[in-house]
C-alpha positions as CSV (number, residue, x, y, z in Angstrom):
1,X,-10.1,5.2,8.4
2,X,-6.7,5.1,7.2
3,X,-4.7,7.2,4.7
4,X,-3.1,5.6,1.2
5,X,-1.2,7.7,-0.6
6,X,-0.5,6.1,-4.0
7,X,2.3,7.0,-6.3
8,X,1.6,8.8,-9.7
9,X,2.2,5.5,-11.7
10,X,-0.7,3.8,-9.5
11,X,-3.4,7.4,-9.4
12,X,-4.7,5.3,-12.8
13,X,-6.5,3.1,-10.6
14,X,-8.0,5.5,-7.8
15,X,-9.5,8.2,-10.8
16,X,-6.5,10.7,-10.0
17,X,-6.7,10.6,-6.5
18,X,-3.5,10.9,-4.6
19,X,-4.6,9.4,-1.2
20,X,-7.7,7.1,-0.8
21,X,-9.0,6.4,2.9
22,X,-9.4,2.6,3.3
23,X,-10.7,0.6,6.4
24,X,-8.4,-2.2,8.0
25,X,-7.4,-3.0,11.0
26,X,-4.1,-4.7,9.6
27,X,-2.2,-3.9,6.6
28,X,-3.6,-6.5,4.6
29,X,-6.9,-5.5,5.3
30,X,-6.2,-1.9,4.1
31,X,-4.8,-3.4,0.7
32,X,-7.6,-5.4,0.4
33,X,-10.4,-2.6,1.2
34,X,-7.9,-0.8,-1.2
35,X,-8.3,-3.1,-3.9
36,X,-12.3,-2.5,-3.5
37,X,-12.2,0.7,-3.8
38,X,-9.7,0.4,-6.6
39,X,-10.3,-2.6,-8.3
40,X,-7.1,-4.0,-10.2
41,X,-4.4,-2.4,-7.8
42,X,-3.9,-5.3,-5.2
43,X,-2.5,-7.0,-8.4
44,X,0.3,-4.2,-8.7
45,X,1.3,-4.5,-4.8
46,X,1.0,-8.0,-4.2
47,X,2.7,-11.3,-6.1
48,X,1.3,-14.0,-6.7
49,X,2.1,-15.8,-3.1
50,X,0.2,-13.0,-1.5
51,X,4.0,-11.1,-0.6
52,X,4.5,-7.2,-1.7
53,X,6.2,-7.5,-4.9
54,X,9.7,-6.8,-4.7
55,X,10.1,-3.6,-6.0
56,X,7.7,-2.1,-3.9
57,X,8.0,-0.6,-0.4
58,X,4.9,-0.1,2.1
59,X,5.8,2.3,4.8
60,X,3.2,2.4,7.7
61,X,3.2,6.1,8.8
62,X,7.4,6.5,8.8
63,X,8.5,2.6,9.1
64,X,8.9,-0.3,6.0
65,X,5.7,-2.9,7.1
66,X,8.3,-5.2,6.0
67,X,9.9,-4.4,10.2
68,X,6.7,-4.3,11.7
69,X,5.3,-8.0,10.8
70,X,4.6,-7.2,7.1
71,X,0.8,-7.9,6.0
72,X,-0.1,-8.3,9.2
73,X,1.3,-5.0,10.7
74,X,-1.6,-3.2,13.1
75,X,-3.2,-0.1,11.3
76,X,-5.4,2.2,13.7
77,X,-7.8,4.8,11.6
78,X,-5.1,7.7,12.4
79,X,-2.2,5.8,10.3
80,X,-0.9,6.6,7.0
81,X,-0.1,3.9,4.3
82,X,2.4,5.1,1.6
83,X,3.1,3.1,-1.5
84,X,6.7,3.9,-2.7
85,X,8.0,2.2,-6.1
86,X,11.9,1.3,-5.6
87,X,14.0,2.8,-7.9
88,X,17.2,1.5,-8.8
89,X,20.0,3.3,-10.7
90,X,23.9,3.8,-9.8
91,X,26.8,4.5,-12.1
């Protein structure tokens, strides 16, 4: 099974817990065995087309899914799914 590791402004949804292992053999499987596990949090990483929200980035082990075929990115049980909130800021 794969590894999620969820950001402290999403541990609400998984009781605390900073990594959740979640079946899947794409990443869209993973969110959505996710989302079982931790009901209400599919709703914080997905829009309403079914598209990571904007100001979220989902690295499969070190790369952004967004450059390996998003969603439908290949997850074997060995991988690690990291939730990373944006953050803008500048002077």
């Amino acid at each position: 099974m794969a590894l999620v590791r969820l950001p402290a402004s999403m541990r609400e949804f998984s009781k605390d817990k900073p990594e959740v292992r979640v079946a899947g053999a794409t990443v869209r499987e993973v969110v959505d065995d996710l989302e079982r596990q931790c009901p209400g949090l599919k709703a914080r990483l997905l829009d309403e087309h079914g598209a990571v929200r904007r100001y979220l980035n989902l690295f499969l082990n070190d790369e952004d899914v967004r450059f390996l075929g998003g969603l439908d990115a290949k997850v074997a049980a060995t991988d690690r799914v990291t939730i990373i909130p944006a953050i803008a800021g500048g002077a």
